[in-house]
Structure formats: C-alpha cells, structure tokens
PyMOL CGO cylinders between C-alpha atoms (Angstrom):
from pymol import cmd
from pymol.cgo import CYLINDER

trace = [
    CYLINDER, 0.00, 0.00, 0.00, 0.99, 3.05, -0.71, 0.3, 1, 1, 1, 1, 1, 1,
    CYLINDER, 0.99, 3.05, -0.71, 1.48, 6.21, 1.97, 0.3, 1, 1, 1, 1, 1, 1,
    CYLINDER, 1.48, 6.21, 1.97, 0.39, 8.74, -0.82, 0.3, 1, 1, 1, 1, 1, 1,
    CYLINDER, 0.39, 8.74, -0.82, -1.78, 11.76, 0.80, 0.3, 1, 1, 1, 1, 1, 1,
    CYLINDER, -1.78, 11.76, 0.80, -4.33, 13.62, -1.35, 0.3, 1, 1, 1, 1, 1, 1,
    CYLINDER, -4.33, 13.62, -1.35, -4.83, 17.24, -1.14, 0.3, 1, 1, 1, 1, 1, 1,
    CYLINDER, -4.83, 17.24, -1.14, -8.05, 18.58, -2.38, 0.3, 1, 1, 1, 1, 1, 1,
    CYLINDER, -8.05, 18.58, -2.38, -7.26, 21.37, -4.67, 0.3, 1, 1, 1, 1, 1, 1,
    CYLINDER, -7.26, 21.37, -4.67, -8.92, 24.97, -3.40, 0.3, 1, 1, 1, 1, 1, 1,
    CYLINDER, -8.92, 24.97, -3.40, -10.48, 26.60, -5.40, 0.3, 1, 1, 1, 1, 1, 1,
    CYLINDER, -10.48, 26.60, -5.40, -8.74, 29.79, -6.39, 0.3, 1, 1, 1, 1, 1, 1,
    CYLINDER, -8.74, 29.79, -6.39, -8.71, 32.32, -9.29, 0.3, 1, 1, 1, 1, 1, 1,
    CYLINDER, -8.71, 32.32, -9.29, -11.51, 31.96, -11.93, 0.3, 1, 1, 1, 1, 1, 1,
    CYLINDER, -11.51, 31.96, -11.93, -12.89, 28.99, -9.99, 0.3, 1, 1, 1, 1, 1, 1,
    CYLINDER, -12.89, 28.99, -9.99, -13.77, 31.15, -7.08, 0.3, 1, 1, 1, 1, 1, 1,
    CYLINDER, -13.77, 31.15, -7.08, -15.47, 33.75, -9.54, 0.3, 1, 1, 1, 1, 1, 1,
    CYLINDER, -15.47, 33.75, -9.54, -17.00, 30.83, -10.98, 0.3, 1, 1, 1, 1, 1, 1,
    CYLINDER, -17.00, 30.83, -10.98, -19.06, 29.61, -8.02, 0.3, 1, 1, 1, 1, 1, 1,
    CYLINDER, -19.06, 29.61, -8.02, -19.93, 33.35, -7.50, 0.3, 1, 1, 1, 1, 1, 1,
    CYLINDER, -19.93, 33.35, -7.50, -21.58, 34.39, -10.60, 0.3, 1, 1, 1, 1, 1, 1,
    CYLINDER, -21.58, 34.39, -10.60, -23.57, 31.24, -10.52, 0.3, 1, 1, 1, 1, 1, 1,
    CYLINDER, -23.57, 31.24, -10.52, -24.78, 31.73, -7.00, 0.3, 1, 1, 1, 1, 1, 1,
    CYLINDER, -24.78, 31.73, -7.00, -25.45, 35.12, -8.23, 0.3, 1, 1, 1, 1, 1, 1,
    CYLINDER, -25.45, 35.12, -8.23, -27.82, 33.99, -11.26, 0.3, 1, 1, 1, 1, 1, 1,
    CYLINDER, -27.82, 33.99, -11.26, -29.30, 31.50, -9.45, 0.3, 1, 1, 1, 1, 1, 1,
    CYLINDER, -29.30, 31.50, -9.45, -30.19, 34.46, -6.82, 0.3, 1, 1, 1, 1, 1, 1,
    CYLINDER, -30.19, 34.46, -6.82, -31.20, 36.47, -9.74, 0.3, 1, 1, 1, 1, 1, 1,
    CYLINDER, -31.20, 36.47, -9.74, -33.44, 34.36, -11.36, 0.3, 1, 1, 1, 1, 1, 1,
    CYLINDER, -33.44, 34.36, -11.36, -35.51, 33.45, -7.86, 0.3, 1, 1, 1, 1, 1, 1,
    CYLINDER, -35.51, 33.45, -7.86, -35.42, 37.35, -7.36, 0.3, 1, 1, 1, 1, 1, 1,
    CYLINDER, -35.42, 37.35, -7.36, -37.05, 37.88, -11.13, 0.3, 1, 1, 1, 1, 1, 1,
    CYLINDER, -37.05, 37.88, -11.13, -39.44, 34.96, -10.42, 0.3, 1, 1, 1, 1, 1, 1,
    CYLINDER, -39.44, 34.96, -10.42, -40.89, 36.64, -7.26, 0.3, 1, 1, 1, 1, 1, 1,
    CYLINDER, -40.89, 36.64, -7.26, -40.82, 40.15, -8.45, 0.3, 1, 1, 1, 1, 1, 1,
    CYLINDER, -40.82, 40.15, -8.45, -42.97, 38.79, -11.59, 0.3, 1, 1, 1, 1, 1, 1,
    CYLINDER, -42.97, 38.79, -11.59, -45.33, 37.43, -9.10, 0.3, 1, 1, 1, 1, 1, 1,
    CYLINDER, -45.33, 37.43, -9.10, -45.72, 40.49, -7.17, 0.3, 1, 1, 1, 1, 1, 1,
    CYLINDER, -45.72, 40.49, -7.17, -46.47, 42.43, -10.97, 0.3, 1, 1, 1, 1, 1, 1,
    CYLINDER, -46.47, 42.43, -10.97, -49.53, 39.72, -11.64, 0.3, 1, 1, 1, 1, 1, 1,
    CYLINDER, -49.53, 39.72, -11.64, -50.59, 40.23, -8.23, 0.3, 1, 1, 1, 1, 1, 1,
    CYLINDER, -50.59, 40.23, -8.23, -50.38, 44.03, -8.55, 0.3, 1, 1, 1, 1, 1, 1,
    CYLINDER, -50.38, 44.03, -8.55, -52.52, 42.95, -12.07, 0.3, 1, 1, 1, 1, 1, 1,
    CYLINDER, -52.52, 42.95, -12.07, -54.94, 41.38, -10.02, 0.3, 1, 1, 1, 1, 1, 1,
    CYLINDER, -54.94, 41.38, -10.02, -55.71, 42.77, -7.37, 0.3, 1, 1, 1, 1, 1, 1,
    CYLINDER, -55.71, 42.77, -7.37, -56.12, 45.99, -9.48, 0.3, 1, 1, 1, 1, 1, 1,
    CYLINDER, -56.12, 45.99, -9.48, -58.62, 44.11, -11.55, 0.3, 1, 1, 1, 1, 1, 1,
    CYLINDER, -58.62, 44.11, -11.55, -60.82, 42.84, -9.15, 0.3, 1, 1, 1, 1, 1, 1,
    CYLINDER, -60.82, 42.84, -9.15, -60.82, 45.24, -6.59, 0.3, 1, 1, 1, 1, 1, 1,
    CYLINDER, -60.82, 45.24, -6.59, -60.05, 48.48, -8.51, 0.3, 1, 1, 1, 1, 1, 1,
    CYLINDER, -60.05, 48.48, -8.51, -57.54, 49.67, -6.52, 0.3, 1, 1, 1, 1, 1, 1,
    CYLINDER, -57.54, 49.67, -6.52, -53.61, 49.23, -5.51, 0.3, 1, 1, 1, 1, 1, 1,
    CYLINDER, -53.61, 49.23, -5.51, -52.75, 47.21, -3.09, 0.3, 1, 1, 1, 1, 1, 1,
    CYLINDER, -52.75, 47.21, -3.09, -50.02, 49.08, -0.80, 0.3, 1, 1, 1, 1, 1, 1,
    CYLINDER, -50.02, 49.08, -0.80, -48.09, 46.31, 0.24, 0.3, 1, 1, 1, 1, 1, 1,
    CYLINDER, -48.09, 46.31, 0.24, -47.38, 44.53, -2.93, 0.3, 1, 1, 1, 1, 1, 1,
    CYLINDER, -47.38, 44.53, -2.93, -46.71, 48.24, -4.08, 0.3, 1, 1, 1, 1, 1, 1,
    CYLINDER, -46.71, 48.24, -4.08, -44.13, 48.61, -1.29, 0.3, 1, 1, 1, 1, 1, 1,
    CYLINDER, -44.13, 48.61, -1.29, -42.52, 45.12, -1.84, 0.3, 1, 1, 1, 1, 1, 1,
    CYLINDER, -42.52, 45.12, -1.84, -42.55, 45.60, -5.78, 0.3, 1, 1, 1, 1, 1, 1,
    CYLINDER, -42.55, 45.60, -5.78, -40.16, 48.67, -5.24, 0.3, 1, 1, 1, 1, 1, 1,
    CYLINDER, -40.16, 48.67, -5.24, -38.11, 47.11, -2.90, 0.3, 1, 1, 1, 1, 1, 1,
    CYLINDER, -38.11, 47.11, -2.90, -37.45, 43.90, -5.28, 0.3, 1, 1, 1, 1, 1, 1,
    CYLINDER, -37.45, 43.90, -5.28, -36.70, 46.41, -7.91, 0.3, 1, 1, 1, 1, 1, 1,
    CYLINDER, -36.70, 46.41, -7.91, -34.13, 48.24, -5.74, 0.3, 1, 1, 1, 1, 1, 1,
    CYLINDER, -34.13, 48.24, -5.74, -32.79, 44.94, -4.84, 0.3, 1, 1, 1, 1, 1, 1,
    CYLINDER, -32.79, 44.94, -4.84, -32.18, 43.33, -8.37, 0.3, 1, 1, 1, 1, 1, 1,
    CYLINDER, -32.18, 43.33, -8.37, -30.41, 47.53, -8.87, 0.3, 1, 1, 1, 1, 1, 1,
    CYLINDER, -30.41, 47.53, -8.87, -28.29, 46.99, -6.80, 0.3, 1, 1, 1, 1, 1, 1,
    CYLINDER, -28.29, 46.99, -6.80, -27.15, 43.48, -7.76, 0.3, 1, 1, 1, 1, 1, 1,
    CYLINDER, -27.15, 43.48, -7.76, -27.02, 44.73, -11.47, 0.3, 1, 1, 1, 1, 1, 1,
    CYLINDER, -27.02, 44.73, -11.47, -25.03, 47.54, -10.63, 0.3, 1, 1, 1, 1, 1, 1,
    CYLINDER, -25.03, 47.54, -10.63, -22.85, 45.58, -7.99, 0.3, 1, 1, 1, 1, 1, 1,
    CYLINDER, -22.85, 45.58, -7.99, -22.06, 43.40, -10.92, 0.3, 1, 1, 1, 1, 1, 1,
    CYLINDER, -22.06, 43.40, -10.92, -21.40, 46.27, -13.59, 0.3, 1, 1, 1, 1, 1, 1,
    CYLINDER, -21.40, 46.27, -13.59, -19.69, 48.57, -11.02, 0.3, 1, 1, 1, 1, 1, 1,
    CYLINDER, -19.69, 48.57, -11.02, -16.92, 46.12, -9.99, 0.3, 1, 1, 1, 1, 1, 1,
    CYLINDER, -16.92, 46.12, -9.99, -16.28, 45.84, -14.08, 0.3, 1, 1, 1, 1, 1, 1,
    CYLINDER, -16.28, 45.84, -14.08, -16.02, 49.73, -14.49, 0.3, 1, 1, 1, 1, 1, 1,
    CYLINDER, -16.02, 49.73, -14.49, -13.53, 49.69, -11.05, 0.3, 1, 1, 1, 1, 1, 1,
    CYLINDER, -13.53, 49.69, -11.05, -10.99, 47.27, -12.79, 0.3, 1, 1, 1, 1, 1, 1,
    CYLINDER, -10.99, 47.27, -12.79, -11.28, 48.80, -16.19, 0.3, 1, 1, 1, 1, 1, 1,
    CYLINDER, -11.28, 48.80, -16.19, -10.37, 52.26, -13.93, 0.3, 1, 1, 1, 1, 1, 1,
    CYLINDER, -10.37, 52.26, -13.93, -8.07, 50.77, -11.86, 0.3, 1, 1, 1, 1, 1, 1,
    CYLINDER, -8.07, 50.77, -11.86, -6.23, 48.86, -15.48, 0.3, 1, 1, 1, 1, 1, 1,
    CYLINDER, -6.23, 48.86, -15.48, -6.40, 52.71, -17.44, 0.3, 1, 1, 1, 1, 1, 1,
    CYLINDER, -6.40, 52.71, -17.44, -3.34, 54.69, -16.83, 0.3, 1, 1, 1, 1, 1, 1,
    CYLINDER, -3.34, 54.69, -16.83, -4.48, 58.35, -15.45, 0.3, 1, 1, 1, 1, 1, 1,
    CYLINDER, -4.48, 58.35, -15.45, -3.82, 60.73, -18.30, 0.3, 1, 1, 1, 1, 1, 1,
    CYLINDER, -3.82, 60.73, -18.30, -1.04, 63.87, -16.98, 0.3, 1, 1, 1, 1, 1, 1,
]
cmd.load_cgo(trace, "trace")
C-alpha cells in the first residue's frame, strides 16, 4: 500500500469567480421569479378590486431596488478594474 496523501485542490482564481456568478444567477433568477409574481398580483388585485394594493406596491419597489443593486454591484466592480487597469492621463 501506498502512503500517498491527497490534497483537495482549493479553489482559487476563476474557480472562485465561478461559483460566484452562478450563485449570483441562481439568486437572480428566484429574485425575477418573485418580483414577476408580485407584478400579476399588482394585475390582479387591481382588476378585481379596482384599486392598488399598498403592500405589494411597497414590496414591488423594494425587489426592484434589490435586483439595482445586484445589477449595478455586478457592472460597477467591471467599471472599477477597467479604472483601476487605465493609466491616469497627466
């Protein structure tokens, strides 16, 4: 037998981003799903009742804000390495 040890790799680098981004989608896609929801409700409740419901107004806006701010988490950390790569002009 031999006395050979294995070592699980880490993950590191672009595996690391890897697992991120599809964490990140999966997140993204649940978020979509529920905002969607909270739109046909809106639709509804409209409909039937003829006027807005406040809460699914209120949680509508916030599920917007939220996906925002995972959009522009995603585009802003582009635009700070494209900065951070662009040499400042004299």
């Amino acid at each position: 037998m031999s006395d050979e040890t294995f070592e699980r790799p880490a993950i590191t680098g672009i595996g690391r981003r890897l697992v991120f981004m599809v964490f990140f989608m999966v997140v993204l896609g649940a978020v979509r799903f529920v905002f969607w929801a909270i739109v046909a409700f809106q639709f509804l409740s409209h409909l039937f009742t003829g006027g807005v419901n406040p809460n699914a107004v209120t949680s509508g806006a916030r599920l917007a804000e939220y996906i925002y701010r995972i959009m522009e988490g995603a585009q802003g950390s582009r635009a700070k390495r494209a900065s951070a790569t662009t040499p400042a002009k004299p």
